[in-house]
One Martini backbone bead per residue (centre of mass of N, CA, C, O) as a GRO file, in nm:
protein
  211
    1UNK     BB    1  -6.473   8.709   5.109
    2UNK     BB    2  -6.316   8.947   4.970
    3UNK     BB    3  -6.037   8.956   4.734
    4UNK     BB    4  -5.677   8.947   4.663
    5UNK     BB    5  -5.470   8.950   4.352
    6UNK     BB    6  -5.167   8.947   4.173
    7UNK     BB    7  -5.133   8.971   3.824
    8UNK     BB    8  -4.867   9.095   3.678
    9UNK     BB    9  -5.041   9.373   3.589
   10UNK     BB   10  -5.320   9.279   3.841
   11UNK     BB   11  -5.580   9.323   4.031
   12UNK     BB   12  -5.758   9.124   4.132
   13UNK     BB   13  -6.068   8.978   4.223
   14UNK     BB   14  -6.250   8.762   4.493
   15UNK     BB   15  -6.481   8.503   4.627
   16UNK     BB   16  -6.401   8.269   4.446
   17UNK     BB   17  -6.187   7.978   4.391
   18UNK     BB   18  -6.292   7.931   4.088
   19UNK     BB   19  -6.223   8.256   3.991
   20UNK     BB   20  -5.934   8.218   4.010
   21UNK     BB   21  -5.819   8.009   3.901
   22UNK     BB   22  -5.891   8.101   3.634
   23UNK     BB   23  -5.729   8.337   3.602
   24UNK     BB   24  -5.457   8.167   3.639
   25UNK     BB   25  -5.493   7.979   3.396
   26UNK     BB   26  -5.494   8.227   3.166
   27UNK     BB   27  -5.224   8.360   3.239
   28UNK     BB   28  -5.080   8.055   3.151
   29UNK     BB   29  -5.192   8.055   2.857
   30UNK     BB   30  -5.079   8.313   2.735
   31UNK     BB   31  -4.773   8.243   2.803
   32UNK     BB   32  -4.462   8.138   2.572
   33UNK     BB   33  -4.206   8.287   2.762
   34UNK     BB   34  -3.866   8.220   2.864
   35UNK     BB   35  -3.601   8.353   3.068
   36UNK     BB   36  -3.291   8.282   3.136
   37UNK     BB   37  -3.049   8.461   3.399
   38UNK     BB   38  -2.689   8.333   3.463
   39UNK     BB   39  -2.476   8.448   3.688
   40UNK     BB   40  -2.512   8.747   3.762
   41UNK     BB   41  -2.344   8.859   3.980
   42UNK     BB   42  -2.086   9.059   4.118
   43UNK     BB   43  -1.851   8.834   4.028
   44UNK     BB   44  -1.966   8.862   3.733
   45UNK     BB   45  -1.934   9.123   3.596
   46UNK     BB   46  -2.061   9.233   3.265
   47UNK     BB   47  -2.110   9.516   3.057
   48UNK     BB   48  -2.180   9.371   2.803
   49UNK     BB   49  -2.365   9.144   2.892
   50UNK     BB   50  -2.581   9.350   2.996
   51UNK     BB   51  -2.651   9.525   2.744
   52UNK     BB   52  -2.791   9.257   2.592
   53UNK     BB   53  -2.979   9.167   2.807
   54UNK     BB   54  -3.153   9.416   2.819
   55UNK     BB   55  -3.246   9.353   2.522
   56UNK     BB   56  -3.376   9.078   2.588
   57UNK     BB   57  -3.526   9.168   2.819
   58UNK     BB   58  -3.745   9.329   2.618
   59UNK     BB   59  -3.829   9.136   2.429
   60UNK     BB   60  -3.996   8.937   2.657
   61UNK     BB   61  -4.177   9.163   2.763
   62UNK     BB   62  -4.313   9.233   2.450
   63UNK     BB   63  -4.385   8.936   2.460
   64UNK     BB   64  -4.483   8.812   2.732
   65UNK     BB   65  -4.282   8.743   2.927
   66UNK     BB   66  -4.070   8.575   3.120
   67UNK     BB   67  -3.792   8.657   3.395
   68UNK     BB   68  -3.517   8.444   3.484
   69UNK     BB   69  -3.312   8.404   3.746
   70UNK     BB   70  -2.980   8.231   3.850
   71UNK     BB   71  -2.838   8.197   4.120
   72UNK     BB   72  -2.641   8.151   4.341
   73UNK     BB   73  -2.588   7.983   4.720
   74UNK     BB   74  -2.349   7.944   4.947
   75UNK     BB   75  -2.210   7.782   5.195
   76UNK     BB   76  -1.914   7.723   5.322
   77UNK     BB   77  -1.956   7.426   5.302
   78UNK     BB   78  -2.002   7.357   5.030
   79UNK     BB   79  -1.923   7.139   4.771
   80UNK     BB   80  -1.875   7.359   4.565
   81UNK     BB   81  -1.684   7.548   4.770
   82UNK     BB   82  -1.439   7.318   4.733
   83UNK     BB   83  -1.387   7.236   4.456
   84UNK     BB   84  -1.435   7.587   4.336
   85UNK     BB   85  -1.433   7.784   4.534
   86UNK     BB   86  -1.498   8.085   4.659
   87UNK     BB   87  -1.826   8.165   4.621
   88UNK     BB   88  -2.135   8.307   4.659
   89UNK     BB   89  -2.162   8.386   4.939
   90UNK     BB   90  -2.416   8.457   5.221
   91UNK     BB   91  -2.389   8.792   5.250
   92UNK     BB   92  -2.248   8.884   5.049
   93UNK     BB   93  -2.186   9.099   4.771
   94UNK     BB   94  -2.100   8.854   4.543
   95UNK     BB   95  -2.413   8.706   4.560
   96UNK     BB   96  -2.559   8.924   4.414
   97UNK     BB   97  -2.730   9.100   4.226
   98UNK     BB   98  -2.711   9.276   3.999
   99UNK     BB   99  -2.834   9.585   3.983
  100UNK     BB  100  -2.987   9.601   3.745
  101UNK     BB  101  -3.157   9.308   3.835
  102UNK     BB  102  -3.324   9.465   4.058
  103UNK     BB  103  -3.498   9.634   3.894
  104UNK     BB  104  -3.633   9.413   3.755
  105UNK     BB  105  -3.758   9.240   3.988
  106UNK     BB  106  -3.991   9.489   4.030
  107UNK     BB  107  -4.094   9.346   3.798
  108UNK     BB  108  -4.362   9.183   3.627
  109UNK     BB  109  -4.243   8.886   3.527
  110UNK     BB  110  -4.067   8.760   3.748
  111UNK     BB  111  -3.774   8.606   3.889
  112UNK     BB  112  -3.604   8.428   4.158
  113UNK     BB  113  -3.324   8.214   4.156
  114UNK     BB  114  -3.145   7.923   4.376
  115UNK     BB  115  -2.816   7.769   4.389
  116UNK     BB  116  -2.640   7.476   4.474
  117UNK     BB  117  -2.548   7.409   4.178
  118UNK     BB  118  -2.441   7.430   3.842
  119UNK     BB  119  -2.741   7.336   3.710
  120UNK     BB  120  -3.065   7.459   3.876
  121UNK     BB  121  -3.283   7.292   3.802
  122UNK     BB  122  -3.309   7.153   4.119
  123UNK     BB  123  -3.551   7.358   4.187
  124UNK     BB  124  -3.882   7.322   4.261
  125UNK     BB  125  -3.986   7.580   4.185
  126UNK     BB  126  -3.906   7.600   3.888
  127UNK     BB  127  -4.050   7.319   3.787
  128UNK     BB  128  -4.313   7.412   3.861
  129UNK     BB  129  -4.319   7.693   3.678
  130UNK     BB  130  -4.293   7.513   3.404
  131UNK     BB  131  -4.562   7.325   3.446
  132UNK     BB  132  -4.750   7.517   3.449
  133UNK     BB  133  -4.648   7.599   3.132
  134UNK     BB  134  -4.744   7.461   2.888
  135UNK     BB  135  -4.760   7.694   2.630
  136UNK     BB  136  -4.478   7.709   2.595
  137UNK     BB  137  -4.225   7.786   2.289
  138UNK     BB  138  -3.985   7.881   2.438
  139UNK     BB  139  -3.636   7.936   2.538
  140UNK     BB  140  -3.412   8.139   2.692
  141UNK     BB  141  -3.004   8.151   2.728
  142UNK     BB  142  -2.844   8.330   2.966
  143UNK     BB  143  -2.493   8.427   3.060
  144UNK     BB  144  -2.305   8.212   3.263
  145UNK     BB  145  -2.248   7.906   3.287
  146UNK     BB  146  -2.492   7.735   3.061
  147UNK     BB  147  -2.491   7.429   3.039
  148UNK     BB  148  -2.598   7.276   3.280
  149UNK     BB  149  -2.874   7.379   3.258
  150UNK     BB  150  -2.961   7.333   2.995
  151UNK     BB  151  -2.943   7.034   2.996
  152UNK     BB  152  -3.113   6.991   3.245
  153UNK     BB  153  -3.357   7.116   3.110
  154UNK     BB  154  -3.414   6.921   2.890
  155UNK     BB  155  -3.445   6.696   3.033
  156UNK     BB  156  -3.701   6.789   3.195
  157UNK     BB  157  -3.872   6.821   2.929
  158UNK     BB  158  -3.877   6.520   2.887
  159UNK     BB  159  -4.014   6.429   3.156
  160UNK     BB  160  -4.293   6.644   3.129
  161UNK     BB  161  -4.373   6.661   2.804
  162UNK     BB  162  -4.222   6.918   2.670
  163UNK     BB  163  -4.136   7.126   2.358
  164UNK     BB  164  -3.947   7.407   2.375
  165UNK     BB  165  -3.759   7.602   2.239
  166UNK     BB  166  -3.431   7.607   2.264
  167UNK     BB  167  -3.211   7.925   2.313
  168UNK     BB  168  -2.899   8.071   2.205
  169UNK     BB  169  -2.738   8.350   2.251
  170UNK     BB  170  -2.389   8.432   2.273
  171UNK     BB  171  -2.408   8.776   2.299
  172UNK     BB  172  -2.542   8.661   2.616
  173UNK     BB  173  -2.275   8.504   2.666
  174UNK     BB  174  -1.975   8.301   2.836
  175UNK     BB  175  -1.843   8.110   2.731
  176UNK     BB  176  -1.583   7.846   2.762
  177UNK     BB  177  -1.694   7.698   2.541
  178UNK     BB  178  -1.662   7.766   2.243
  179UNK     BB  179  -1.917   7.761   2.008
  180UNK     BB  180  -1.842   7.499   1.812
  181UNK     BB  181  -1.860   7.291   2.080
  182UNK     BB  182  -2.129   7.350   2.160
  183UNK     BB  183  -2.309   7.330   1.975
  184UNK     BB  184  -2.218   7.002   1.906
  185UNK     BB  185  -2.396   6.931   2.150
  186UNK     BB  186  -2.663   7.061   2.141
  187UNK     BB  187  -2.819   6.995   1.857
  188UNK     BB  188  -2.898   6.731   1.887
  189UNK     BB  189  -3.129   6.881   2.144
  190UNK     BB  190  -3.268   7.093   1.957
  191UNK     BB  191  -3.055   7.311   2.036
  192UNK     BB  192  -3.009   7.667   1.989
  193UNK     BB  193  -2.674   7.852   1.887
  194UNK     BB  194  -2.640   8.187   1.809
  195UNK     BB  195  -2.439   8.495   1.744
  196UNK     BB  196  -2.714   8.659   1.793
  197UNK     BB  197  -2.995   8.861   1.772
  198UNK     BB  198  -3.043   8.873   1.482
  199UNK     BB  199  -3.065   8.566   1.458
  200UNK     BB  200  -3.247   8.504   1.683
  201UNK     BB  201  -3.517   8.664   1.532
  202UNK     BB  202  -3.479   8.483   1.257
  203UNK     BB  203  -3.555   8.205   1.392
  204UNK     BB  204  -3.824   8.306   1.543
  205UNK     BB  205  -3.966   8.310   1.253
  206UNK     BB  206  -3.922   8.053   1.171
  207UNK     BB  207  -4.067   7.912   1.423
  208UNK     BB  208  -4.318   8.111   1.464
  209UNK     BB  209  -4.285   8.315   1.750
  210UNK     BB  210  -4.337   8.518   1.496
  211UNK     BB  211  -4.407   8.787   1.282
   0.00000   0.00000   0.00000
């Protein structure tokens, strides 16, 4: 029987597993790049970091990457809203995505994942999407409170022996910590985090990652 699947911006045709997987594995052997976009919830609304990302997320689509949200999603019961107080509660208006990035949610090569602790790495499906794309070259991380998501995901990738360059604009993101006191963090993890998107085009050129 004749079926229909929908991969990024194209609707196959398929009447066999085997010409299905075939397109399934081109389309991950394409991607090369993916950002993530950390806590964007409507309790954190931040306009000046909306209008970076959405330049930064501009850039990963005209490279044909992936952009996955990761926000918050918890019971009145987590652990972590015993901890740090009560946010991002299921079913309220603060626990939305930003109204911008709900309709990024509804363009091709987008995703969206829940974490109930400040890690996020540890959402399955998360994990299994990463792995999924061997031959990822990049990782970009926006947002608000990435260190622990950052370190989570480094360490998972080398879980998994997979090796793309880990990058932060920091004028894509709201960190607590210093600038000059994370970069000292992380740079020991071969993860670089640069001053805005200008030096991160930059580097990418220096990587090679981009003409």
């Amino acid at each position: 029987m004749l079926s229909y699947i929908i991969i990024g911006d194209y609707m196959w045709k398929y009447d066999r597993e085997a010409e299905f997987n075939k397109m399934l594995n081109a389309e991950r052997n394409r991607v090369n790049s993916f950002l993530y976009i950390l806590n964007m919830n409507n309790e954190n609304r931040n306009e000046e970091l909306i209008k970076k990302q959405l330049e930064l997320i501009k850039r990963v689509r005209d490279n044909m990457g992936i952009v996955n949200f990761v926000i918050d999603k918890h019971e009145t019961d987590s652990v972590e809203v015993k901890r740090d107080g009560v946010h991002a509660i299921i079913g309220t208006l603060g626990s939305d995505l930003v109204d911008e990035y709900k309709r990024e949610i509804s363009k091709p090569y987008t995703r969206i994942y829940y974490k109930n602790n400040r890690n996020g790495i540890y959402n399955r499906a998360l994990q299994d999407d990463i792995t999924c794309y061997k031959n990822l070259k990049e990782i970009l991380i926006a947002g608000i409170d990435v260190y622990d998501f950052t370190i989570g995901l480094s360490n998972y990738l080398d879980e998994v022996n997979m090796n793309p360059k880990i990058m932060i604009s920091r004028d894509t993101t709201d960190m607590k910590e210093s600038f000059f006191y994370l970069n000292g963090l992380l740079e020991d993890r071969g993860i670089d985090v640069v001053e805005n998107l200008d030096y991160l085009d930059q580097l990418e050129k220096v990587y090679k990652l981009k003409k």
